[in-house]
C-alpha positions as CSV (number, residue, x, y, z in Angstrom):
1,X,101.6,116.8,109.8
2,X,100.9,116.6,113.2
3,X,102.6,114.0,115.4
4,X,100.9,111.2,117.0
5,X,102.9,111.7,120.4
6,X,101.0,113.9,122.7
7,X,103.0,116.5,125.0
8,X,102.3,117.7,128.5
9,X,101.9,121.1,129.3
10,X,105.3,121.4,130.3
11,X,107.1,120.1,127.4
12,X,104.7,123.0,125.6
13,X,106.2,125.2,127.5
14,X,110.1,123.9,126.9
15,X,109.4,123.8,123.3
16,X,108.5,127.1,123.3
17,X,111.4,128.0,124.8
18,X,114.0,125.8,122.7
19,X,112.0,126.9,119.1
20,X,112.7,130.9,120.5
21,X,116.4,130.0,121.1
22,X,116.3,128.2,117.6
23,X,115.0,131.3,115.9
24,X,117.3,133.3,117.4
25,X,120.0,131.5,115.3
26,X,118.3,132.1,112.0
27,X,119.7,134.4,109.3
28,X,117.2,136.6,107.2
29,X,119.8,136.6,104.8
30,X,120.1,135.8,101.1
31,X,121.6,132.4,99.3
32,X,125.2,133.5,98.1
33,X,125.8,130.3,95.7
34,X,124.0,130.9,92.6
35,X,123.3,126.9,91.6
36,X,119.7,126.3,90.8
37,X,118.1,123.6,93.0
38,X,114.7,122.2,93.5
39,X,111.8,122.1,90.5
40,X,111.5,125.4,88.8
41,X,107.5,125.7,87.5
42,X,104.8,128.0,87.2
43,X,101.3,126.5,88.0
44,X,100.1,123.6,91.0
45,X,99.6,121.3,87.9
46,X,99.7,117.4,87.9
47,X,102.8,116.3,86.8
48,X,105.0,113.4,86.2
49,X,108.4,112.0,86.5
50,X,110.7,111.7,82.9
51,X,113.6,109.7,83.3
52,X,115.1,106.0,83.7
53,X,114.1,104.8,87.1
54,X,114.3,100.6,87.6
55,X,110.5,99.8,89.0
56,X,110.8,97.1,92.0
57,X,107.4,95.1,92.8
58,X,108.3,93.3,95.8
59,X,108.5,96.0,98.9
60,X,110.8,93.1,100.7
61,X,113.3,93.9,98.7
62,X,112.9,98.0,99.3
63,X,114.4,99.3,102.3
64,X,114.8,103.1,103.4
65,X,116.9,104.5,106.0
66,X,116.6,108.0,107.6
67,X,119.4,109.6,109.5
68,X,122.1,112.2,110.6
69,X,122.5,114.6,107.9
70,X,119.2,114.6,106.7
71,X,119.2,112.3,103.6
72,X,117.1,109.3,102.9
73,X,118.5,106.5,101.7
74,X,116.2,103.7,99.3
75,X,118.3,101.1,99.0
76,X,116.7,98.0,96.8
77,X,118.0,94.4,95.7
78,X,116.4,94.0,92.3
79,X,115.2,90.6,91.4
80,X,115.3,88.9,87.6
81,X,112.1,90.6,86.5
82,X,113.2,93.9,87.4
83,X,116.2,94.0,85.5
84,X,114.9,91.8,82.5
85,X,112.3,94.2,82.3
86,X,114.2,97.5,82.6
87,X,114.1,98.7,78.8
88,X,110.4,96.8,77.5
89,X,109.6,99.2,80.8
90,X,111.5,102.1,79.7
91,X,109.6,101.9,76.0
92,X,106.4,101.6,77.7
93,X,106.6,104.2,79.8
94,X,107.5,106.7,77.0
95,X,105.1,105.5,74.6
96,X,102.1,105.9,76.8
97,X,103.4,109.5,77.9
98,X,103.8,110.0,74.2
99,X,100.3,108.7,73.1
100,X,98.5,111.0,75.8
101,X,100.2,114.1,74.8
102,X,100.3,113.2,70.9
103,X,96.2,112.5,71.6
104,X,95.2,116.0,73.2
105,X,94.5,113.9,76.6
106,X,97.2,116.4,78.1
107,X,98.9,119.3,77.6
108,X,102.0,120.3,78.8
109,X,102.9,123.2,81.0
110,X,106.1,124.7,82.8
111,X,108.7,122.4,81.7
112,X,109.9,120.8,78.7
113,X,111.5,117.5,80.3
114,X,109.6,115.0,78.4
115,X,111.3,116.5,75.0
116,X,114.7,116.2,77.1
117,X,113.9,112.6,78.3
118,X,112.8,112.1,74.4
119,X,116.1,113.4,73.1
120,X,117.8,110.9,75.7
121,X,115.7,108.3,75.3
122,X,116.7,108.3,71.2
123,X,120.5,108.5,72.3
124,X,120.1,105.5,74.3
125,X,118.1,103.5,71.5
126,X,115.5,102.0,74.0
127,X,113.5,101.5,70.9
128,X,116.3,99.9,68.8
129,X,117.1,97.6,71.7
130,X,113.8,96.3,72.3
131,X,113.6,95.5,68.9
132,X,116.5,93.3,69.3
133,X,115.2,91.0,72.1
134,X,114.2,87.8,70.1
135,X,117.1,87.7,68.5
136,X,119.3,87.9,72.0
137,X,120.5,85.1,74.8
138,X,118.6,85.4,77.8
139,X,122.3,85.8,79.4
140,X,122.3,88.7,76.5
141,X,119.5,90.6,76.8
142,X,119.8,90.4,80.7
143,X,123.4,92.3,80.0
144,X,122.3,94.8,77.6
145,X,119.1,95.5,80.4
146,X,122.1,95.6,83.0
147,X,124.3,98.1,80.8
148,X,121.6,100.5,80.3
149,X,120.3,100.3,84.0
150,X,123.8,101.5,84.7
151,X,124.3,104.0,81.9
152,X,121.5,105.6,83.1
153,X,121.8,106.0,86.3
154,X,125.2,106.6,87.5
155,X,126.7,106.3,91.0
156,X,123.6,104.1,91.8
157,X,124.2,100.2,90.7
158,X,125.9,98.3,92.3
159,X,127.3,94.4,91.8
160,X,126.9,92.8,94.9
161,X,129.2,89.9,94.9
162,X,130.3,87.6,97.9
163,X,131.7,83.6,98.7
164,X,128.9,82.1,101.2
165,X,131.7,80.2,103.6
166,X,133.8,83.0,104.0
167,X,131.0,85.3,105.2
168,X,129.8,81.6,107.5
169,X,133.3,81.7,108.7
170,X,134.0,84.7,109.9
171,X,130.7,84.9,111.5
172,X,131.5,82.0,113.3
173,X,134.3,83.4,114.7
174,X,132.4,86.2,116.0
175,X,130.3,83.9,117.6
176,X,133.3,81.8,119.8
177,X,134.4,85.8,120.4
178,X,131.1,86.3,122.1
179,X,129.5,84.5,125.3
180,X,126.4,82.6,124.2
181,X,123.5,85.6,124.0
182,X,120.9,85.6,126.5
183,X,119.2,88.8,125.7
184,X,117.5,89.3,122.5
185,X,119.3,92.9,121.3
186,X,122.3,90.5,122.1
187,X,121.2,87.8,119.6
188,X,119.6,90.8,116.8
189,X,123.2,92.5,116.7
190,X,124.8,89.4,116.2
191,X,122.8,88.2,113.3
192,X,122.7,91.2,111.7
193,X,126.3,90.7,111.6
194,X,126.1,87.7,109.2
195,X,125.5,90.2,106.2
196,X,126.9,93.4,107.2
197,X,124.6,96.1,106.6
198,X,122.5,94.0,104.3
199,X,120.2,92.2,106.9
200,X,117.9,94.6,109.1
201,X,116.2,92.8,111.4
202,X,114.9,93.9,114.4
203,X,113.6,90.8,116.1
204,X,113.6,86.7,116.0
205,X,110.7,84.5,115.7
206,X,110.5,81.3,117.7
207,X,112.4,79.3,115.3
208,X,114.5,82.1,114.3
209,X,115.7,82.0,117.7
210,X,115.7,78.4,118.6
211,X,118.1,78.0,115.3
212,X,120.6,80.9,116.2
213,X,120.7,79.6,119.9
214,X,121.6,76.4,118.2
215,X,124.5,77.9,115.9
216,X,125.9,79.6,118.3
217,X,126.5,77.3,121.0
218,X,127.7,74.9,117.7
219,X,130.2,77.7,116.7
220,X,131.5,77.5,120.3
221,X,131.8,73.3,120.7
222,X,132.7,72.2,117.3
223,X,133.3,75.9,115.0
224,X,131.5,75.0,111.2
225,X,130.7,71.9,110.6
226,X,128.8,71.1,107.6
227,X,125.9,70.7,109.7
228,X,126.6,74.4,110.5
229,X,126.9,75.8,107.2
230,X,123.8,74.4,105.8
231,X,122.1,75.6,109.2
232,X,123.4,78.9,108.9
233,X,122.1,78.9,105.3
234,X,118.7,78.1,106.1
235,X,118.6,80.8,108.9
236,X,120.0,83.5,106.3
237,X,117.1,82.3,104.0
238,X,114.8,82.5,106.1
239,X,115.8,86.1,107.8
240,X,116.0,87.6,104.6
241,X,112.8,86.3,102.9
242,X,114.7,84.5,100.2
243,X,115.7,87.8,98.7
244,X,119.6,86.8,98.3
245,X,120.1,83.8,96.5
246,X,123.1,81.6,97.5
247,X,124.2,79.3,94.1
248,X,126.9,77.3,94.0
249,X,128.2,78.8,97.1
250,X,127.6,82.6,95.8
251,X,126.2,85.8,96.5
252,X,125.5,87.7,93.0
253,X,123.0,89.7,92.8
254,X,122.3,94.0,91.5
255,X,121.4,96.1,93.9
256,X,120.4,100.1,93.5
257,X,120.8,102.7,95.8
258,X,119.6,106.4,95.4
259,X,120.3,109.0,98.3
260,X,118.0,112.0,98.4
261,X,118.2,115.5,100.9
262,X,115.5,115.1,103.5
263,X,114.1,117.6,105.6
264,X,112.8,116.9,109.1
265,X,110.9,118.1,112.4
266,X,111.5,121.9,112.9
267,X,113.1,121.4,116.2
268,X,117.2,120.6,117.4
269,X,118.6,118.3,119.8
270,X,121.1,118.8,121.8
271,X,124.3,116.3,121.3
272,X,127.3,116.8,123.0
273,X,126.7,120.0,124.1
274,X,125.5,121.0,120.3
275,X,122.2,121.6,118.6
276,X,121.6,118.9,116.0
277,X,118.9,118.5,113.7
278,X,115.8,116.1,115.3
279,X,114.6,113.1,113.7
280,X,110.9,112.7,114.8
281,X,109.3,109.4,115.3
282,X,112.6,107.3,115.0
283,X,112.0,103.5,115.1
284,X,111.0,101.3,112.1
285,X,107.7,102.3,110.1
286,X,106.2,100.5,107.3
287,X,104.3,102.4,105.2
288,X,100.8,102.2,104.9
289,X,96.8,103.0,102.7
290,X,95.9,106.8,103.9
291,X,92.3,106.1,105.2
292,X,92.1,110.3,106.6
293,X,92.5,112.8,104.5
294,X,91.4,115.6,102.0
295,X,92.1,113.5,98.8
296,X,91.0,110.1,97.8
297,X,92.1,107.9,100.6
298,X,92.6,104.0,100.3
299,X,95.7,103.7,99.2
300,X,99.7,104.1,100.0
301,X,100.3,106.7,97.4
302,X,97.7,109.4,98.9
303,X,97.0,112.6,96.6
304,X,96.8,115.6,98.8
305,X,94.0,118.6,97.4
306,X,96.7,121.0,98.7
307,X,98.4,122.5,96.0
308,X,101.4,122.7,98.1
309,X,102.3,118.9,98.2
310,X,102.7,119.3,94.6
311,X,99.6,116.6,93.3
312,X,102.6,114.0,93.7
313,X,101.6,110.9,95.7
314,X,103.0,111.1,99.3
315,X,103.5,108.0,101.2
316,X,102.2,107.8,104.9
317,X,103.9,105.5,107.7
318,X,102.5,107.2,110.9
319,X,98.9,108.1,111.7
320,X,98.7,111.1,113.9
321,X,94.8,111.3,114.5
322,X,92.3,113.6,112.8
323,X,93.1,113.6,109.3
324,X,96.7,113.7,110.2
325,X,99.8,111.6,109.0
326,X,103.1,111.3,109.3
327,X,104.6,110.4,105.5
328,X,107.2,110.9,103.2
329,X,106.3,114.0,101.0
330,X,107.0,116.5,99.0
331,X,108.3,120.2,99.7
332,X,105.2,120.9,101.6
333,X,105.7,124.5,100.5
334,X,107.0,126.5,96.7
335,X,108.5,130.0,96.8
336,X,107.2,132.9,94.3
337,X,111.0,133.6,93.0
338,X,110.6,137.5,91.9
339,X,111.4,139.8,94.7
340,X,111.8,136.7,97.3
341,X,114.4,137.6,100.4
342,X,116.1,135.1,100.3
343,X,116.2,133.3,96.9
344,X,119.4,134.0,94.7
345,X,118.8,137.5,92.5
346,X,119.9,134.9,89.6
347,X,117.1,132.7,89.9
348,X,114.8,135.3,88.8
349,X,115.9,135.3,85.2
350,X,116.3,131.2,85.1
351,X,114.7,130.2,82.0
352,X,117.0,126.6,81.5
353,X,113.4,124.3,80.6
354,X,110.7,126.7,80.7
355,X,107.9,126.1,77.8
356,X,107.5,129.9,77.5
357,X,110.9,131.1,77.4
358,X,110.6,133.2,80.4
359,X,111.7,132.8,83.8
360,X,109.5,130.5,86.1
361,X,107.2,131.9,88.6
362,X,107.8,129.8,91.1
363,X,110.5,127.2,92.6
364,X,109.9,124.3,95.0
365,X,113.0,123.4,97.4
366,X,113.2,120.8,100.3
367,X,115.2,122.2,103.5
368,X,117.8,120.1,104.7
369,X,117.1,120.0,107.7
370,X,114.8,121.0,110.8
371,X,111.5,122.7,108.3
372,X,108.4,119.9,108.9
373,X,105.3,119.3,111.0
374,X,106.7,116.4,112.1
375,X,107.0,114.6,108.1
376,X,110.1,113.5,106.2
377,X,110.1,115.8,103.1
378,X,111.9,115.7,99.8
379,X,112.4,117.9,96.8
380,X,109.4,117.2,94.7
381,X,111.3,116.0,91.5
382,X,112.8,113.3,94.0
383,X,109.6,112.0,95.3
384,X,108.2,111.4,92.3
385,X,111.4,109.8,90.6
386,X,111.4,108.2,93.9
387,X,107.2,106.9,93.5
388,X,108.8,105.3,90.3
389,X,110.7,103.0,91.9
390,X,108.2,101.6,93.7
391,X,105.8,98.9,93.5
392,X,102.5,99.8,91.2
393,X,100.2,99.2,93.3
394,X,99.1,100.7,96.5
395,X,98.5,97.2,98.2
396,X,102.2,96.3,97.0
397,X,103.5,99.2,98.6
398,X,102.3,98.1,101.6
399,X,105.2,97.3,104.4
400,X,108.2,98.8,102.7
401,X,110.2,99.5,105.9
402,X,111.5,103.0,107.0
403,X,114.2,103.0,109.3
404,X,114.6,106.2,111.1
405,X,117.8,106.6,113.2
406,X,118.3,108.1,116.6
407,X,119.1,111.9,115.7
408,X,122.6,111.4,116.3
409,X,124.0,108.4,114.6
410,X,124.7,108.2,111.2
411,X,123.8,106.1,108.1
412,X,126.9,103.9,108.0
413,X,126.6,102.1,104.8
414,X,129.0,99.8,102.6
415,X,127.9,100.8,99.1
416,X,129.9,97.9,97.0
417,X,129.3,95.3,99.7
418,X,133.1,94.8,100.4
419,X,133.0,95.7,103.9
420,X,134.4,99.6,103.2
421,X,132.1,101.5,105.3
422,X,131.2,104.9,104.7
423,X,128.9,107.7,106.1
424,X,126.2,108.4,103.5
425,X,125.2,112.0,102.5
426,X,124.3,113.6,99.5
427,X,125.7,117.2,97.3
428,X,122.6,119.4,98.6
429,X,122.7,122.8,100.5
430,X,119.7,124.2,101.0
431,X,118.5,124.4,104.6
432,X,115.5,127.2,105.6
433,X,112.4,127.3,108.0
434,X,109.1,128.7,106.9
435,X,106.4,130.7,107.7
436,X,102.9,129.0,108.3
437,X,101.8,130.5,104.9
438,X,104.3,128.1,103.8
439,X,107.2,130.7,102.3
440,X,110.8,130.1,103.2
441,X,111.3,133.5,105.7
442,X,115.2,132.2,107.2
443,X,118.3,130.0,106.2
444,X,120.2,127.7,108.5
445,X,123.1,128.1,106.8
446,X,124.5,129.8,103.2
447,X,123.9,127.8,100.6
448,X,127.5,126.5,99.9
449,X,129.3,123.2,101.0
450,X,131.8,124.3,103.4
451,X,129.4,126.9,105.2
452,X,126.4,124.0,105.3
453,X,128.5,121.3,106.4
454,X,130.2,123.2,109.3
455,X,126.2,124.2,110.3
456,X,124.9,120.6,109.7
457,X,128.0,118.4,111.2
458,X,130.4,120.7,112.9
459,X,133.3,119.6,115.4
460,X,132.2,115.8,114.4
461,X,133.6,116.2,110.7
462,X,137.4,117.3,109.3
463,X,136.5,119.0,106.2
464,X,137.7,118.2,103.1
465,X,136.9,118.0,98.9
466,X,134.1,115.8,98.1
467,X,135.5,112.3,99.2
468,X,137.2,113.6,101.5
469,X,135.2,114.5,104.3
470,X,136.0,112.5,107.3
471,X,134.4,112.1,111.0
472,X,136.9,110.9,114.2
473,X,134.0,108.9,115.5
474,X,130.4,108.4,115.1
475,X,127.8,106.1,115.5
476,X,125.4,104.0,113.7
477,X,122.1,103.5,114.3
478,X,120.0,99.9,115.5
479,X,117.1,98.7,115.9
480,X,115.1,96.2,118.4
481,X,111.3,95.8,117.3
482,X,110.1,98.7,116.2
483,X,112.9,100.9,118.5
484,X,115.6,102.6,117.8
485,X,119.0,102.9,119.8
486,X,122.9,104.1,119.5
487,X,124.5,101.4,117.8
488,X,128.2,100.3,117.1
489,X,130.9,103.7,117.2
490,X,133.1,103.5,114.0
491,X,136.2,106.0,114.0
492,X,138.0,107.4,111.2
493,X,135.1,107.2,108.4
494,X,134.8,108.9,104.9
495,X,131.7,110.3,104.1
496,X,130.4,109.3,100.7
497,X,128.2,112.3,99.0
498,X,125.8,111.4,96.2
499,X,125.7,113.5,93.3
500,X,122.2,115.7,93.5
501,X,119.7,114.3,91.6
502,X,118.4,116.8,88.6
503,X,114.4,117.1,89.4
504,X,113.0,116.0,85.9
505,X,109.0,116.5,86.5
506,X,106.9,117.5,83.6
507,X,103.5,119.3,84.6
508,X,100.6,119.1,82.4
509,X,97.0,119.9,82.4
510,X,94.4,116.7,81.6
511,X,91.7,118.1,78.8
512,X,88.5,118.6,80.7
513,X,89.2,117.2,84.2
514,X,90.2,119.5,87.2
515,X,93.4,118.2,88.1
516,X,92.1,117.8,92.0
517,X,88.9,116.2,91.4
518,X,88.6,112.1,91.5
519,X,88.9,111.9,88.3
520,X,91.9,114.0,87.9
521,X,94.0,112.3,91.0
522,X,93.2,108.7,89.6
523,X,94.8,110.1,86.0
524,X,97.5,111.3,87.7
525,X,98.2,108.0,90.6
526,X,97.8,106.1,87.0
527,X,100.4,107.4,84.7
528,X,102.9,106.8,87.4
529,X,102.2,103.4,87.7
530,X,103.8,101.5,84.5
531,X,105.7,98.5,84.7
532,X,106.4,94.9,84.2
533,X,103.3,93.0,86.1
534,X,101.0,95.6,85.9
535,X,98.0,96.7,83.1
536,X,97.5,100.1,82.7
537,X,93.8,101.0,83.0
538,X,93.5,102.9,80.2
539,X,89.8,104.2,80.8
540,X,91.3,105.8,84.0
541,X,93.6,108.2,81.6
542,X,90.9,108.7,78.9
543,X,92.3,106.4,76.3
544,X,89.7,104.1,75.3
């Protein structure tokens, strides 16, 4: 997509010179590690996430974070109805996917995930649970919804569990440690601070500052009082929009966190005397209806006619004029696998899921790293397990918060909300640029961990096994209104790497409608929209 920030002439011309010294360091060379990545599939047909995915309705309580090492972190606090929903939601999402392919409506293609997510979906007995539901405790049901949320998703809940006075406490003692704030990055950091890594805000309203000017002098005269505490409370509550909820003294809430491979702007910066992957439009973005485009427009989750974005909903936060955004998308490009340069030799007989039996025509893979216009991309399978945790509607969708880093610092991140601060990343190692036709024509790096990580993080990491990758010093990102800026250095840090997430997408054709007409996008926006809250409209996939 093209970028909404206009250059001179002379930054033309330097980008024409840094993008020939960038090519210069390209390999036409082929992938070594044979490990199938990416959706394997034969046809630009509409298609659907199978799996488990917890669906969040509120987009305060969704946050994403972009940053050094190309991954994109979604990070979400789920409320009551999300997880006392999670297998009645579960059931209905397989049982309308099974009652439009059991009534002719579609017909499957390519893959054969929905009779894996079936075969799952029996081992877990969703149906058997359910069932069991009047006959349960609220307390029990709510655990059996927790179990399975975590069964089937592993490495991504998390129990969030903290004492309110302590975490008062110690923020008042970082308060007497610091002069009264006059500036407002001053007063941002430091209540940020007051939940570590779990409040993200990038500016004070009126009372919002007139209460932490308040506290903190308070914190300096007479430390914390009960005055203080309640104060400091009602602050938190109000900088958070309610989304923590502080009972009897407590912090207890679920929160789910899923880290996918991102590729960004095809361009480097330099850092330290070392060319770096560039993060494009850094700041914070919310995302926002598509009202430009070649698709149905109107709504968050846009429908491109391009049969290269996959017929998956992107999400656009940045509009770049014309009919140009800047969004989250998918791949942006898919690779015809026989007789491909650089492809694996192995993936041209890969037949694991193929509905014929033969091996797939095609394959679409995200680069990690420098590969877009200017977008965020991810592998297709992730964007649309990814549209599944979001809210169902477009206007609900509305204002989820990106927060893309300076291209330097890192996405610091304490994943059990214990104060153990890691560096997030993610098990991908794919990293190409692509020619305008949209085919993958040179890697970055081989496709293997050691070789990717000493292209993608060099002299800043000490490599090691998984776990034990560790960087002498980097820096985390901030944020002051809608700005981004180097934010507090941490030394000695492990990186945490999230298992890759299989890409479960069944394609399928709808009888009688061209998947890219209006008719055929409002099918496909549809299915993907089931949840607690929501009513399917049925006449939009051809049930009534």
């Amino acid at each position: 997509m093209r970028r909404i920030r206009f250059w001179t002439l002379a930054t033309a011309v330097v980008f024409l010179v840094v993008s020939a010294s960038i090519a210069s360091a390209q390999r036409v060379e082929r992938w070594n590690d044979p490990t199938p990545y990416g959706t394997f599939f034969n046809d630009y047909d509409p298609n659907f996430h199978v799996g488990f995915i917890p669906r969040v309705q509120d987009a305060t309580r969704i946050k994403m974070h972009v940053a050094r090492g190309n991954q994109l972190r979604v990070r979400m606090i789920l409320p009551d109805d999300t997880i006392d929903n999670f297998l009645t939601d579960m059931k209905a999402k397989h049982d309308l996917q099974k009652e439009l392919i059991d009534s002719g409506v579609i017909t499957l293609t390519s893959t054969m995930y929905w009779e894996d997510f079936e075969r799952l979906y029996a081992a877990a007995g969703i149906d058997e649970k359910v069932a069991r539901k009047s006959s349960l405790s609220p307390e029990q049901w709510r655990k059996l919804n927790v179990e399975a949320i975590d069964e089937l998703n592993p490495e991504r809940l998390y129990h969030i569990q903290k004492d309110f006075d302590p975490m008062v406490d110690a923020w008042a003692a970082l308060l007497r440690a610091n002069p009264v704030a006059e500036k407002l990055q001053a007063k941002v950091d430091l209540v940020n601070e007051l939940f570590h890594n779990r409040i993200w805000v990038s500016n004070l309203t009126e009372t919002q500052l007139a209460a932490f000017d308040r506290l903190h002098t308070q914190a300096q005269e007479a430390g914390t009082s009960t005055a203080f505490r309640a104060e400091t409370q009602a602050l938190f509550m109000d900088l958070t929009d309610n989304i923590y909820a502080v009972n009897d003294g407590k912090i207890d809430y679920w929160e789910y966190t899923a880290i996918y491979p991102a590729g960004t702007y095809d361009r480097t910066t330099t850092h330290n005397g070392r060319k770096i992957p560039m993060i494009t439009t850094p700041g914070i973005w919310d995302l926002k209806p598509r009202e430009y485009g070649t698709g149905m427009v109107g709504m968050v989750d846009y429908i491109s006619k391009a049969g290269y974005y996959g017929l998956i909903p992107m999400f656009p936060y940045e509009y770049g004029g014309g009919s140009a955004y800047n969004s989250i998308h998918n791949t942006g490009i898919s690779n015809w696998i026989q007789g491909h340069q650089l492809i694996p030799t192995e993936w041209r007989t890969y037949t694991e899921g193929s509905r014929t039996g033969k091996p797939f025509n095609r394959v679409a893979l995200t680069s990690r790293g420098p590969v877009s216009h200017g977008c965020t991309r991810l592998n297709s399978g992730h964007l649309a397990e990814m549209r599944e945790l979001l809210p169902s509607t477009s206007k609900q969708m509305e204002g989820i918060r990106t927060f893309r880093y300076i291209s330097h610092c890192y996405d610091v991140f304490d994943r059990y909300g214990d104060g153990k601060d890691e560096i997030m990343g993610v098990q991908y190692y794919i990293a190409f640029r692509h020619t305008k036709s949209r085919v993958a024509k040179e890697i970055w790096a081989q496709n293997n961990r050691k070789d990717f990580y000493d292209w993608m993080y060099g002299p800043e990491m000490v490599y090691g096994d998984i776990g034990k990758v560790t960087f002498p010093t980097v820096c985390q990102g901030k944020f002051l209104k809608d700005k981004e800026f180097e934010g507090k250095t941490f030394e000695g840090l492990t990186m945490y790497e999230a298992p890759y997430q299989p890409e479960t997408l069944q394609f399928y054709k709808i009888k009688g409608v061209d998947g890219t007409s209006p008719a055929g996008m409002e099918f496909n926006r549809e299915v993907r929209r089931v949840g607690h809250g929501y009513s399917v409209d049925r006449a939009k996939l051809r049930l009534n």
